[in-house]
N, C-alpha and C positions, 0 to 999 in steps of 0.2 A: 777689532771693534771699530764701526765705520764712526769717523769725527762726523758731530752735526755743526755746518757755517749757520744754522739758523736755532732762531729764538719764539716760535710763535708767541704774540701778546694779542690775545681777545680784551677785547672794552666796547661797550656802549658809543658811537658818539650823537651826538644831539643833532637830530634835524627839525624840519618844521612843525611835522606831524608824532614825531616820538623818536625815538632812539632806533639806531642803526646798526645792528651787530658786525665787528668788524675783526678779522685778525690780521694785525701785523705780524710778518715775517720777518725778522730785524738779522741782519747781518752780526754775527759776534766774535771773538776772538781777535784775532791780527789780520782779519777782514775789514778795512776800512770802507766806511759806505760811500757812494759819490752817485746816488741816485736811487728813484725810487718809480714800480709799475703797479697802477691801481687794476686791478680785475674786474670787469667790468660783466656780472656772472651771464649766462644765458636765463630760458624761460620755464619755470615749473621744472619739471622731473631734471631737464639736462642742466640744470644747476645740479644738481645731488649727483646726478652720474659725472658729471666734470671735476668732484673733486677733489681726486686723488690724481687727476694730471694737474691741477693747478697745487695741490701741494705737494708735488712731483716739482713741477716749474719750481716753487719757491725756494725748494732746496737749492736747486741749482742756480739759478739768483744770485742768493746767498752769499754764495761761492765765490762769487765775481763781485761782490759789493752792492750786489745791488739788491732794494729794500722791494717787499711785494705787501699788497692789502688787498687782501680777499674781503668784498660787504656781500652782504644782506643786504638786497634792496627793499623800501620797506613793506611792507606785508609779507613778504617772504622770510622764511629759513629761521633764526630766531630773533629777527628784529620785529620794533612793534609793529600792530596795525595786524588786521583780517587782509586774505588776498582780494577777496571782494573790494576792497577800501582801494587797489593798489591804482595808479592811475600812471602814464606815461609821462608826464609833466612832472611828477613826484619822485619818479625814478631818477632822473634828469638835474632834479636838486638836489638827492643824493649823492649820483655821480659830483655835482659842485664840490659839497661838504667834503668830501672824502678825500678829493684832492686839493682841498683848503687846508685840510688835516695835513697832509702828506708834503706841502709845499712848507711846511715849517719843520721837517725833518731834515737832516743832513743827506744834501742833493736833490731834495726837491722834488716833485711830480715831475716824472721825466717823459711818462708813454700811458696812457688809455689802453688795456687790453681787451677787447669785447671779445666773449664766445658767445656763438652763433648770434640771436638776435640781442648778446650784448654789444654786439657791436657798433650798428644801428641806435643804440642809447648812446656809445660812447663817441661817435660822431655827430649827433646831436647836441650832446656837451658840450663837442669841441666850436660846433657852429654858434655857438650860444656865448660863445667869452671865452672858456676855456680852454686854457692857454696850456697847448703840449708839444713836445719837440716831435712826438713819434703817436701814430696810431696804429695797432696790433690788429687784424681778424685771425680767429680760430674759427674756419669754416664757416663764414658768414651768412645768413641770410638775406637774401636778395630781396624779394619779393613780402613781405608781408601777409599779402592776401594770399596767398598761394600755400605759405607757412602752416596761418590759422587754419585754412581749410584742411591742412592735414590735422592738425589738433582734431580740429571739431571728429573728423574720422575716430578719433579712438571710441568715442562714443558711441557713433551708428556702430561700431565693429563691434562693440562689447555688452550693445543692447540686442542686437541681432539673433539672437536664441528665445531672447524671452517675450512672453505671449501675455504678459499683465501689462505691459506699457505699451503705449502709441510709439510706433516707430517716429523715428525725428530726422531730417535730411540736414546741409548744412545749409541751406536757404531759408529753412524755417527758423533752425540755432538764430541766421541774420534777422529776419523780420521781429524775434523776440528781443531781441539786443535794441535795433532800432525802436521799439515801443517803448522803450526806455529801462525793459525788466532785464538784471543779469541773469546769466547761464553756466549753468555746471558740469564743466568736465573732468573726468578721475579725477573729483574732488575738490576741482579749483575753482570758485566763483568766477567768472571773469563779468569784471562790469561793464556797462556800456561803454563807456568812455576810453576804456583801452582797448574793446573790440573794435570798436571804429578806428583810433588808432591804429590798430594791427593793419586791420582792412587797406588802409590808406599808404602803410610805409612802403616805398620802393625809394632802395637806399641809393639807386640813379638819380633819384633828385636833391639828395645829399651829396653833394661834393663837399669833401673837406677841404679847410683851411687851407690856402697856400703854405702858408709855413710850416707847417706837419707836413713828416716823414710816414707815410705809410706801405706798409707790410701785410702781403696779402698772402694767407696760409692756407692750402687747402689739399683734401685727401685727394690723391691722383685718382679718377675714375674712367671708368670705362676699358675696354683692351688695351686704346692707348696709351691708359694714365696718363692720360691732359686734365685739363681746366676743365668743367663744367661747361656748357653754352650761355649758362641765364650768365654765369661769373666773367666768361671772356665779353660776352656785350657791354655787361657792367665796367671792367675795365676799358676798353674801349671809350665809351662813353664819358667817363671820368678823363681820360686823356683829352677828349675832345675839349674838355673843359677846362684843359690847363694842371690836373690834378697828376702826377705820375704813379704809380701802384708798382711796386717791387713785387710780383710773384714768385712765389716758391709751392713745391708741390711736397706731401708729405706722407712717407710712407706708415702705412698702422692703421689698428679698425677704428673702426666709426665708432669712439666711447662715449660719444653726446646719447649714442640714441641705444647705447646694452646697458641690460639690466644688470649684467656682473661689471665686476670690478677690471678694466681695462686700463690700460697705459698704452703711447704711441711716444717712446724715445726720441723718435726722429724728429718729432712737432717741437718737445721743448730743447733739443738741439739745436735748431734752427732757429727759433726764436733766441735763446742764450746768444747766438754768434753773433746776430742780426743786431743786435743791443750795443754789439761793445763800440761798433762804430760813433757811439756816445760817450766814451771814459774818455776822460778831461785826460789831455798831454800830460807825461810826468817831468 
């Protein structure tokens, strides 16, 4: 019978606009905690498909002392607010709260985790005040506009058969956004205010924090399993900037974007190891 090192505790905590659904991961038994990684989830669907590698990660955490807090950002998942409601500034205040939460725990907010375009929020955060020793990418995104426009795709793809609707391009999706009217994709309002955010993010103009540690994770592609192009520019560029980026390549499928239940061992391996270089000297 496998021991579980973890405790999930779900609670509400209070943001500006409503409650925030949260589960702490709590370290228990002769596990002593000395730190703590807030999850900073990705966007629509790849939040729900990420879950069970981030409560995959939490176990292993755990194990090693260290505390995890998976949110709800709000309008998503079951905190409050419609998605329609959800705005990128709001997301960004969450990330605050959460690790305002977490820094009154034993050991503190130690590392900001962003998957894919959480991450992108969770260095926003950091540029914003918040104050972390380490920042995570789980396969980040780059570009933004580049992103949405795949979004908006799922749409023309899944309208594309039928003859009762006006087909929609993604330039039209834009000019409706721009008039101020939100737009729905499988399901998700998205409103003006965070498609134009979307549009606009390219996370080259975010350089983190000097003082953050960052860690950059990503699935090995192409024959050679290298880096990406848009990702090595990106790092590049951040160098150029004074920012250093720790690369690591990871082997496993792409479980951001399957509809079954996947795991990639090697992603939260490498991040576990990548961490401990933060346990306080005995």
């Amino acid at each position: 019978m496998e021991i579980s090192h973890s405790k999930p505790r779900p609670f509400f905590l209070p943001s500006s606009l409503g409650r925030i659904f949260c589960v702490y991961h709590e370290p228990v038994g002769d596990v002593k905690p000395w730190g703590n990684v807030l999850i900073v989830p990705g966007f629509n669907e790849e939040m729900n498909r990420c879950r069970s590698m981030v409560t995959n990660l939490s176990k292993t955490l755990a194990q090693q002392g260290l505390g995890t807090l998976v949110i709800d950002l709000y309008g998503t998942g079951e905190s409050d607010g419609e998605y329609g409601d959800a705005r990128w500034e709001i997301w960004i205040d969450d990330i605050h709260r959460a690790a305002d939460w977490l820094d009154a725990q034993p050991g503190a907010c130690l590392a900001l985790l962003g998957i894919r375009l959480g991450f992108s929020l969770a260095v926003s955060a950091a540029r914003e005040g918040q104050k972390t020793r380490a920042l995570i990418a789980w396969q980040a995104v780059v570009d933004g506009k580049s992103y949405f426009t795949q979004f908006m795709r799922m749409k023309i793809a899944a309208n594309m058969d039928r003859t009762d609707i006006p087909k929609e391009t993604s330039g039209e999706m834009r000019a409706q956004l721009a008039a101020g009217s939100p737009i729905e994709i499988a399901g998700y309002e998205i409103n003006p205010e965070l498609g134009n955010a979307l549009d606009n993010l390219k996370l080259g103009d975010l350089p983190p924090p000097e003082a953050s540690k960052i860690m950059w994770l990503e699935k090995a592609a192409g024959a050679e399993n290298a880096l990406s192009p848009a990702s090595g520019k990106l790092i590049e560029t951040w160098q150029q900037a004074g920012r250093a980026a720790e690369v690591m390549l990871f082997d496993g499928p792409a479980f951001w974007a399957l509809h079954e239940r996947f795991l990639a061992p090697d992603l939260v391996t490498k991040t576990a190891d990548w961490l401990q270089q933060f346990r306080p000297a005995k």
